[in-house]
C-alpha positions as CSV (number, residue, x, y, z in Angstrom):
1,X,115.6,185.2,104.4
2,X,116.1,181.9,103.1
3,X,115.0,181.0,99.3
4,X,112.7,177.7,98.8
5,X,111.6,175.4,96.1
6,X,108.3,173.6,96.3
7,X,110.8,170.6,96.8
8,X,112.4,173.0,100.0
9,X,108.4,173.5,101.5
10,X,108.3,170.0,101.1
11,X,110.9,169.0,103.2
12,X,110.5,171.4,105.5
13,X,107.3,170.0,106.2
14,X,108.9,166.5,106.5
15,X,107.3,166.3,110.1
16,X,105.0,164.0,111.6
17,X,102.5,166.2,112.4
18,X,102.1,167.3,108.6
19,X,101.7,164.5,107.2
20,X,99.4,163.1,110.1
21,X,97.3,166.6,108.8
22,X,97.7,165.5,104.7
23,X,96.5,161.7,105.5
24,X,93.3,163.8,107.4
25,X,92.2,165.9,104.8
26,X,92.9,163.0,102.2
27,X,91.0,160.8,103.3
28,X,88.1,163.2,103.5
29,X,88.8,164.7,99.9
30,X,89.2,168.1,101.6
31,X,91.9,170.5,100.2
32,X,94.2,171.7,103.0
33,X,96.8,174.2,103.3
34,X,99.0,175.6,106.2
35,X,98.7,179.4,105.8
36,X,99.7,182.7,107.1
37,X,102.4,183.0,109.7
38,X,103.3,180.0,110.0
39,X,104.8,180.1,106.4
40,X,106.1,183.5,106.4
41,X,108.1,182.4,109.5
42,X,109.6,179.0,107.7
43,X,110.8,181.7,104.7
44,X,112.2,184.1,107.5
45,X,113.6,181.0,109.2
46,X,111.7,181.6,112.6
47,X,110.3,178.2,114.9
48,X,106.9,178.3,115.3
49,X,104.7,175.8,117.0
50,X,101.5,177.6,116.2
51,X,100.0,176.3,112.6
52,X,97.5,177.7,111.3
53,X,95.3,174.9,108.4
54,X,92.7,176.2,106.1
55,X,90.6,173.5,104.7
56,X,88.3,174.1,101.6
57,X,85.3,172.3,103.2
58,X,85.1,171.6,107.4
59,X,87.8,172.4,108.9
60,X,86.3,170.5,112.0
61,X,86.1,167.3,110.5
62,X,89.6,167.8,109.6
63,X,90.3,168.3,112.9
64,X,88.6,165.3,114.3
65,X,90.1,163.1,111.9
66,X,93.4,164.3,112.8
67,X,92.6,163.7,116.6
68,X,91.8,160.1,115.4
69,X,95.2,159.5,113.8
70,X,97.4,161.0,116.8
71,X,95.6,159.1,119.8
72,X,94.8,159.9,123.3
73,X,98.0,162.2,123.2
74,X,95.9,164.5,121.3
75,X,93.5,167.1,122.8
76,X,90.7,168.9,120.5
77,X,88.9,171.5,121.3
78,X,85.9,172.6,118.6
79,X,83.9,176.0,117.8
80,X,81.1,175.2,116.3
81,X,79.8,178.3,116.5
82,X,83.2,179.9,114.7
83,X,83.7,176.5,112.6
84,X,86.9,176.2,114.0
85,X,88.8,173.5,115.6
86,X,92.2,173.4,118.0
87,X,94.3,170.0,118.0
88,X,96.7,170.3,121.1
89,X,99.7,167.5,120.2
90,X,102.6,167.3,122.6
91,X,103.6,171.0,122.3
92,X,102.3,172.5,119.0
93,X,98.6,173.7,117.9
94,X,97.0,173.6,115.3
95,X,94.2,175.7,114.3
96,X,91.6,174.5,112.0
97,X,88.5,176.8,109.9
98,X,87.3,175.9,106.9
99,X,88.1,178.6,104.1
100,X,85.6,181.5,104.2
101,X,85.0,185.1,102.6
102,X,84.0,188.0,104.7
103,X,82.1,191.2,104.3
104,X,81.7,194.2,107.3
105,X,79.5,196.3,108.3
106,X,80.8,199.6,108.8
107,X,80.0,199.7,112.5
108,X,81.7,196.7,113.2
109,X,84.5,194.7,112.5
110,X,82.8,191.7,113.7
111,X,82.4,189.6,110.0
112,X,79.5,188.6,108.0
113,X,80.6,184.7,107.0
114,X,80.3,182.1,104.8
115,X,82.1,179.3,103.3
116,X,84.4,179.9,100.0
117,X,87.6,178.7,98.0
118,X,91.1,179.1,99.0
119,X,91.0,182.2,96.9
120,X,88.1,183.9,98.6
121,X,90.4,182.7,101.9
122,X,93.3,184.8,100.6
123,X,91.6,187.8,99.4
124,X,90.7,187.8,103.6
125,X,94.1,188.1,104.6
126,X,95.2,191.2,106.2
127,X,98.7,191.2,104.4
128,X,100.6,189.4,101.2
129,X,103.3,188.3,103.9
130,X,100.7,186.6,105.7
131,X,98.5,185.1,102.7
132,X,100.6,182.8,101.0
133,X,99.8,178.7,101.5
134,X,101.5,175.7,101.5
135,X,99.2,172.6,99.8
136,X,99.3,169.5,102.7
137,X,97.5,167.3,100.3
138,X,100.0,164.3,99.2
139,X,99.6,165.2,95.1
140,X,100.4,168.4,96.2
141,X,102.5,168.5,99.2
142,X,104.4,171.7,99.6
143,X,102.9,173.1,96.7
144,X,103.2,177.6,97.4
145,X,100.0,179.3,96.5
146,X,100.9,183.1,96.5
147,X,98.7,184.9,94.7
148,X,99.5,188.2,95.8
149,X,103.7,187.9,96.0
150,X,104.1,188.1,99.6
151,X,107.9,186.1,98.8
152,X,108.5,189.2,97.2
153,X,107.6,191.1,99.6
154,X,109.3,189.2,102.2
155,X,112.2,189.5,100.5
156,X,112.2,193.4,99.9
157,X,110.9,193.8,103.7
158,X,107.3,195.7,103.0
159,X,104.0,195.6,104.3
160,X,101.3,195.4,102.2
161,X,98.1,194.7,102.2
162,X,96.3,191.9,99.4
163,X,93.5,194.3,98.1
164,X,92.5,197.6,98.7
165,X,94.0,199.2,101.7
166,X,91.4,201.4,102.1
167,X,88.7,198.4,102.1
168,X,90.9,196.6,104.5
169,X,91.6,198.9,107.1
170,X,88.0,200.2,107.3
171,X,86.5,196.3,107.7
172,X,88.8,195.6,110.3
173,X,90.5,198.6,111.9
174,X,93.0,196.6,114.1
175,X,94.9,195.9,110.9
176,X,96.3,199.2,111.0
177,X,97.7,198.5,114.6
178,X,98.8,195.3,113.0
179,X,100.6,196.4,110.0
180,X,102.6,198.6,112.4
181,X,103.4,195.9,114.5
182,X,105.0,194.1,111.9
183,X,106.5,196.9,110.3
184,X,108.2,197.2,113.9
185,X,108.9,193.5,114.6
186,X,110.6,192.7,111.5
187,X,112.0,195.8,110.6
188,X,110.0,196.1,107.3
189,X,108.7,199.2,105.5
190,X,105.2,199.9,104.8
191,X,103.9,200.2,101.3
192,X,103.1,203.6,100.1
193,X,99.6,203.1,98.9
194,X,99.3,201.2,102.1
195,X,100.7,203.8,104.8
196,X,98.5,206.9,103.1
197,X,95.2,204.2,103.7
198,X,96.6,204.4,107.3
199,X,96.1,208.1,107.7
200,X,92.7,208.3,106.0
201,X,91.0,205.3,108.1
202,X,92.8,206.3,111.6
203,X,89.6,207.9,113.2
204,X,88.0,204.3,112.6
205,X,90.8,202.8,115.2
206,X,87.4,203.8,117.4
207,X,85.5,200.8,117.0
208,X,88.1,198.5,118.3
209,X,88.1,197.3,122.0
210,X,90.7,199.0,124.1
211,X,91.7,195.3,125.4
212,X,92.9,194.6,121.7
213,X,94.5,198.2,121.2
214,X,96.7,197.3,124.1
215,X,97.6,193.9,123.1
216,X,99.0,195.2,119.9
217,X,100.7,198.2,121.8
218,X,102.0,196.3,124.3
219,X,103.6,193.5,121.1
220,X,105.7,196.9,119.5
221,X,106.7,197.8,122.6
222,X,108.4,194.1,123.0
223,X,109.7,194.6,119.5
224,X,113.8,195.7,119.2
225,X,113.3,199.0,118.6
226,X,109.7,200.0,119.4
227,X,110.1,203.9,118.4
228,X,110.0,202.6,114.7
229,X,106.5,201.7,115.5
230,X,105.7,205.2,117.3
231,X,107.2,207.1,114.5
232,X,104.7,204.8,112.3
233,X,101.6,205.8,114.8
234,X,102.5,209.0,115.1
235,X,102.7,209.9,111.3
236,X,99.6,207.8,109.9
237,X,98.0,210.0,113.0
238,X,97.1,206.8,115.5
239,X,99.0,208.1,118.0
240,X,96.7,211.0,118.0
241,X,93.9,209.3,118.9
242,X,95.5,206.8,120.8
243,X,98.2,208.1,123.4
244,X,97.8,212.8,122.7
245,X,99.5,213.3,125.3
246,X,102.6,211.9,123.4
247,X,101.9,213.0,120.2
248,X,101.7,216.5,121.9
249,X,105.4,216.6,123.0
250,X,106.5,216.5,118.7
251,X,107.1,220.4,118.8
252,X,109.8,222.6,119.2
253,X,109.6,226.5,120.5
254,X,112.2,229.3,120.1
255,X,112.0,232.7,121.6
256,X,114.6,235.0,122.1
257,X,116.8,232.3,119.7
258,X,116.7,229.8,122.2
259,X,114.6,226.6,121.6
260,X,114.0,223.3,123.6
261,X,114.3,220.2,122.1
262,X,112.0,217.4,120.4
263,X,110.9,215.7,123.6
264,X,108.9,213.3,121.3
265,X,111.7,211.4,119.8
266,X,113.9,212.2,122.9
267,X,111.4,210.2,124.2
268,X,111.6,207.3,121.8
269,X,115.4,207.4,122.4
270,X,115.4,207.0,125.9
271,X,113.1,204.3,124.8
272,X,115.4,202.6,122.6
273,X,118.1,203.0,125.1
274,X,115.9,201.1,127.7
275,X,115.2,198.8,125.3
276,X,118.6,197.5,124.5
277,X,118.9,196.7,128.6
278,X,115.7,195.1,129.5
279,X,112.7,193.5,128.4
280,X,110.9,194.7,131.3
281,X,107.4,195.1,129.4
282,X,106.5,198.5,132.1
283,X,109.9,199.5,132.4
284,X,109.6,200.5,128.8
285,X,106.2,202.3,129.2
286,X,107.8,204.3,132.1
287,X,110.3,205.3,129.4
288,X,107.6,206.0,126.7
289,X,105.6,208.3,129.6
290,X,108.8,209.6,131.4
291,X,108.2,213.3,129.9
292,X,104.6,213.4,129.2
293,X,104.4,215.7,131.5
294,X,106.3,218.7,129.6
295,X,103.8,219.9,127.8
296,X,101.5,221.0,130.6
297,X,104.6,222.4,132.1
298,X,106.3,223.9,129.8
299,X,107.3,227.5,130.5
300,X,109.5,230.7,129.7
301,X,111.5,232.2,132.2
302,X,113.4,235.5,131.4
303,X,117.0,234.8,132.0
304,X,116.4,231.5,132.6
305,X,114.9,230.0,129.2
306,X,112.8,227.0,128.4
307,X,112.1,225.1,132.0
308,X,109.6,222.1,132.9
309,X,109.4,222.4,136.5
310,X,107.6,219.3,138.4
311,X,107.4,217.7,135.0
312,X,107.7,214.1,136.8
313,X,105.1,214.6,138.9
314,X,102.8,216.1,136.6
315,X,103.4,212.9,134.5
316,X,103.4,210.8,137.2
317,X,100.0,212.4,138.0
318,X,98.8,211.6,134.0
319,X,99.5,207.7,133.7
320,X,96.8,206.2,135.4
321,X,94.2,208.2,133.4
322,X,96.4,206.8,130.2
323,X,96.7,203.5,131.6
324,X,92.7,203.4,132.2
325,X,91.7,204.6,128.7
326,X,94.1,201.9,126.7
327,X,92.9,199.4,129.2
328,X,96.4,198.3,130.5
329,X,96.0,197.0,134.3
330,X,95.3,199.5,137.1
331,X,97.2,197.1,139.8
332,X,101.0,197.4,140.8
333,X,101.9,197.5,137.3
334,X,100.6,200.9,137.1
335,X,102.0,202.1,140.4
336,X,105.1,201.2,139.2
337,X,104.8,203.1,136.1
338,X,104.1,205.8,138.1
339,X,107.1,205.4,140.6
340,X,109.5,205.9,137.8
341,X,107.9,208.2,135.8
342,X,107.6,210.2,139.4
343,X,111.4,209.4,140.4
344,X,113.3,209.6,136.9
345,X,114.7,213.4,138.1
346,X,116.1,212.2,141.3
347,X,119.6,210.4,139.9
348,X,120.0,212.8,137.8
349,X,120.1,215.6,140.1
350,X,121.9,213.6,142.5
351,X,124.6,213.1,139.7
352,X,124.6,216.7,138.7
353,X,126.1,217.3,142.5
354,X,128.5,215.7,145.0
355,X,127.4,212.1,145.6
356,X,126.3,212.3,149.2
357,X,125.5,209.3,151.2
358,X,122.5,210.7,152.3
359,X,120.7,211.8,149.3
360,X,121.1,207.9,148.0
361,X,119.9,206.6,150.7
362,X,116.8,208.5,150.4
363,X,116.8,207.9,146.9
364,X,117.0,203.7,148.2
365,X,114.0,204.4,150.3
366,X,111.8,206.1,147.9
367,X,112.5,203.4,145.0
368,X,112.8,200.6,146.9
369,X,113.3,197.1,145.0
370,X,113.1,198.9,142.2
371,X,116.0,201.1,142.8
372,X,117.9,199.0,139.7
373,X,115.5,199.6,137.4
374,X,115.3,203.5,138.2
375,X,119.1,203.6,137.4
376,X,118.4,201.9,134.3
377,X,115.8,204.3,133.1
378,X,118.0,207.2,134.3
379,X,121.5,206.6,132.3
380,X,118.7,205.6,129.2
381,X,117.6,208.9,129.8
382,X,121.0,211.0,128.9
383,X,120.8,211.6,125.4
384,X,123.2,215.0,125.2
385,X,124.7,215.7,122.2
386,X,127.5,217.1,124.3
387,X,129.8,214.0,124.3
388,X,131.6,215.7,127.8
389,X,128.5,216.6,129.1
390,X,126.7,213.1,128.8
391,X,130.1,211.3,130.0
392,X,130.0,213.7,133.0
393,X,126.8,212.1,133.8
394,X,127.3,208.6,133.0
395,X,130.9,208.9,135.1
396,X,128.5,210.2,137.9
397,X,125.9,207.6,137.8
398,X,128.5,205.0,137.7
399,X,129.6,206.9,141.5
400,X,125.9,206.8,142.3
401,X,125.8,202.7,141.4
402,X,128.9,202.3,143.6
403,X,127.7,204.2,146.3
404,X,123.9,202.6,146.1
405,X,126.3,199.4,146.7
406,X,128.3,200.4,148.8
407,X,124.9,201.3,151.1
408,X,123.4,198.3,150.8
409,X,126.0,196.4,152.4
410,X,126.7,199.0,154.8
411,X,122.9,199.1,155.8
412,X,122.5,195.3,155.9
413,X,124.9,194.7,158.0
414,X,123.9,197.7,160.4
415,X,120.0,196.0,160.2
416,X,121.0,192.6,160.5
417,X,124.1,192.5,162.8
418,X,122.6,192.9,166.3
419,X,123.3,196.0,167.9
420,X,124.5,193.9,171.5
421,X,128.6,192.8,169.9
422,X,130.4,190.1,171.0
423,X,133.0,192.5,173.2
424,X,129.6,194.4,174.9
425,X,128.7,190.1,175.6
426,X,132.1,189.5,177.1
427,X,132.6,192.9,179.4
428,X,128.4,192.0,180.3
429,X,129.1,188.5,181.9
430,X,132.9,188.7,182.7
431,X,133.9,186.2,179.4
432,X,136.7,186.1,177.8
433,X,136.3,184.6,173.9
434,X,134.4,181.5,174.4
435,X,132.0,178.9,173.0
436,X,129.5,180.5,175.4
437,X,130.4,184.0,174.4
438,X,129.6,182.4,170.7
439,X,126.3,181.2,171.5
440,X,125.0,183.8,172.9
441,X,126.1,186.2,169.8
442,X,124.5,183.1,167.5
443,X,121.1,183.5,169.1
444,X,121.2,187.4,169.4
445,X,121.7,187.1,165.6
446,X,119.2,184.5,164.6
447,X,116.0,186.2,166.3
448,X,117.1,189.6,164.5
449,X,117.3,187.3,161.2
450,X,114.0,185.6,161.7
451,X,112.4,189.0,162.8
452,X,111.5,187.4,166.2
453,X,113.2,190.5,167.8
454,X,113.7,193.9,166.4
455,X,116.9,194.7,166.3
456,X,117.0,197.2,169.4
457,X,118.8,197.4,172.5
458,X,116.3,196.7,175.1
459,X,114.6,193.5,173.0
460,X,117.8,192.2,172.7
461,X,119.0,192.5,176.5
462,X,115.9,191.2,177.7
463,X,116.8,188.3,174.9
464,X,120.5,188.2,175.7
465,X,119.4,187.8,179.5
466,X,116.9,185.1,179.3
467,X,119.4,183.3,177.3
468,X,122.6,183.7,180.1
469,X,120.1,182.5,182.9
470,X,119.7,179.0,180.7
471,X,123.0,178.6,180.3
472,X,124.1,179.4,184.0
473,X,125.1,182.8,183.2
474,X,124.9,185.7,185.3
475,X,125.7,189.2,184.9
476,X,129.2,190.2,186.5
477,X,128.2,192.5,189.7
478,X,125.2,189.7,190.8
């Protein structure tokens, strides 16, 4: 994190846009400051073209006057009904409401509002990180108003809310998915005071629209390391109420003095692990539901031990009623989900035996294009402790890869080279190697290419002979 003067802000600011925004609000005699994200980002050195402008007064007419002063280049777009504006300019935005304070009812976090001071538009702010301003008037340009010390807090990497967390997180519930998210996407910690507020408002995460639940799911599970945030969930007890089914695999049995492991944060491993190879948004939810299915399977079996027969399927069989109730889409996204959640077992066991050609090629069938993705999930998945053990099965997987190769190129050729050979051409018509003999092989080949002809003997003679006859061909015997 970078350290800034006033002077620093100011300079930082040294852009067109700014002071197109300064000469706005001056010459209405409007206070104006750029806020929240925008200059936590510019401390934590990260580009933004989103800008967020509080104005003490209309923010609209701010906004129009700025659309004035940038020309036909500019687009505006105005709320009325919000009291907000949007200036488009070349590619930034810039978000315009005039400073407000808020108060909830406690069936809703939809606000009561009305216009206030900077101050009152601060004490709003769901966390000091994100309610510290930077004055765009000229007297005072780059001027930091930080009333509650989110530097500091920037700089010791904590989440914490301006006021009362408690008052907070009960007037808008989504601030608690919130303050995970950025706990997870910068790798901060969350405030004491602030995480116990967490546990006692969870149950209120119930008056929030599962469209804006999965929006903030769906950011941590973009973040780096998305089971930071899932530890977080799952010990303020969101997770609970969000995603059970996950929560439900934190617990360990032992009976006779033999216990199974944590499948919860074996799952977030694996997670991590996919993590660090894709940012395939659904290939890490198939990670995060890969073993939801142990719970309900989970059994004892003298002589045997702990076992979780059909646990793919069972899970398989569980993520579109998850899927429905956090209101991710029900399309292929979901099927796909389900595909690896369903096939996650089926490398492995292949690995755990000899390599045959056979079982990967029904392994190709079942998963499809997604075949590189299942592999993916599947080495994420080894976790063993047993360094020999988890390098048997990552030498094995890397056989499996080959061979999954290996097949492919075997099978396209077998598809795509027509079964009617240049030799069966020559021996047909009495040829020896010719540019006739290479014709004919060039249009067997193109019409099994262009699927004009599946790739079958009797198609293809009935091609192959329609062909000879317009060249002035005939079979040798006629």
């Amino acid at each position: 994190m970078r350290h800034l003067s006033n002077a620093d802000l100011a300079q930082l600011l040294d852009k067109d846009i700014f002071h197109k925004i300064s000469l706005a609000a001056d010459s209405l005699h409007l206070e104006c400051y750029v806020v929240g994200g925008y200059v936590r980002d510019l401390f934590l050195e990260r580009p933004s073209n989103d800008i967020d402008v509080v104005v003490v007064g209309s923010g609209i007419q701010v906004a129009d006057a700025l659309k004035k002063l940038l020309g036909r280049k500019a687009h505006i777009s105005v709320f009325r009904s919000f009291g907000t504006a949007q200036v488009k300019y070349k590619d930034t935005e810039v978000e315009f409401v005039g400073a407000r304070k808020e108060s909830y009812d406690h069936d809703s976090r939809k606000p009561h509002v009305e216009d206030g001071t900077l101050e009152d538009d601060q004490n709003r702010r769901d966390f000091t990180i994100n309610a510290m301003a930077v004055c765009l008037n000229a007297d005072r340009f780059g001027e930091l108003v930080d009333p509650f010390d989110g530097l500091y807090d920037l700089e010791d990497g904590i989440i914490r809310t301006p006021l009362d967390p408690d008052i907070t997180f009960s007037d808008d519930p989504l601030r608690m998915l919130r303050c995970v998210r950025f706990a997870a996407q910068l790798n901060f910690f969350i405030d004491d005071e602030t995480f116990e507020a967490l546990s006692r408002n969870a149950s209120r995460i119930e008056i929030i629209s599962g469209e804006r639940i999965a929006d903030e799911l769906n950011k941590i599970m973009m973040t780096r390391t998305p089971s930071k945030g899932f530890v977080d969930l799952h010990r303020c007890g969101l997770l609970q109420l969000l995603i059970p089914e996950l929560s439900a695999l934190d617990i360990v049995e032992t009976k006779n003095g033999r216990a199974h492991k944590n499948n919860f944060y074996h799952t977030l491993e694996v997670l991590d692990n996919v993590c660090r190879s894709t940012d395939n948004l659904w290939l890490r939810w198939a990670a995060l539901l890969h073993d939801v299915g142990k719970t309900r399977t989970k059994r004892w079996e003298p002589g045997v031990g702990w076992t979780f027969h059909n646990h793919n399927y069972v899970g398989c069989k569980m993520v579109p009623e998850i899927f429905r109730r956090l209101k991710q889409p029900m399309d292929g996204k979901m099927k796909y989900v389900q595909k690896m959640v369903d096939l996650h077992m089926r490398p492995i066991a292949i690995a755990d035996e000899e390599v045959t050609d056979s079982a990967v090629r029904r392994l190709m069938n079942d998963a499809g294009d997604d075949i590189g993705d299942l592999m993916t999930l599947c080495e994420a998945d080894i976790t063993s402790k047993n360094q020999q053990r988890k390098q048997r099965f990552l030498d094995n997987f890397r056989v499996v890869r080959e061979k999954l190769k290996d097949l492919e190129e075997r099978d396209y050729k077998r598809l795509l080279q027509p079964c009617i050979n240049g030799n069966e051409i020559m021996e047909l018509f009495h040829l020896k190697p010719s540019r006739e003999v290479g014709e004919l092989k060039k249009c067997l080949k193109e019409a099994v290419l262009d699927n004009r002809v599946p790739n079958e003997r009797e198609p293809l003679m009935q091609l192959l002979m329609e062909q000879a006859r317009k060249m002035g061909l005939e079979p040798a015997g006629r």
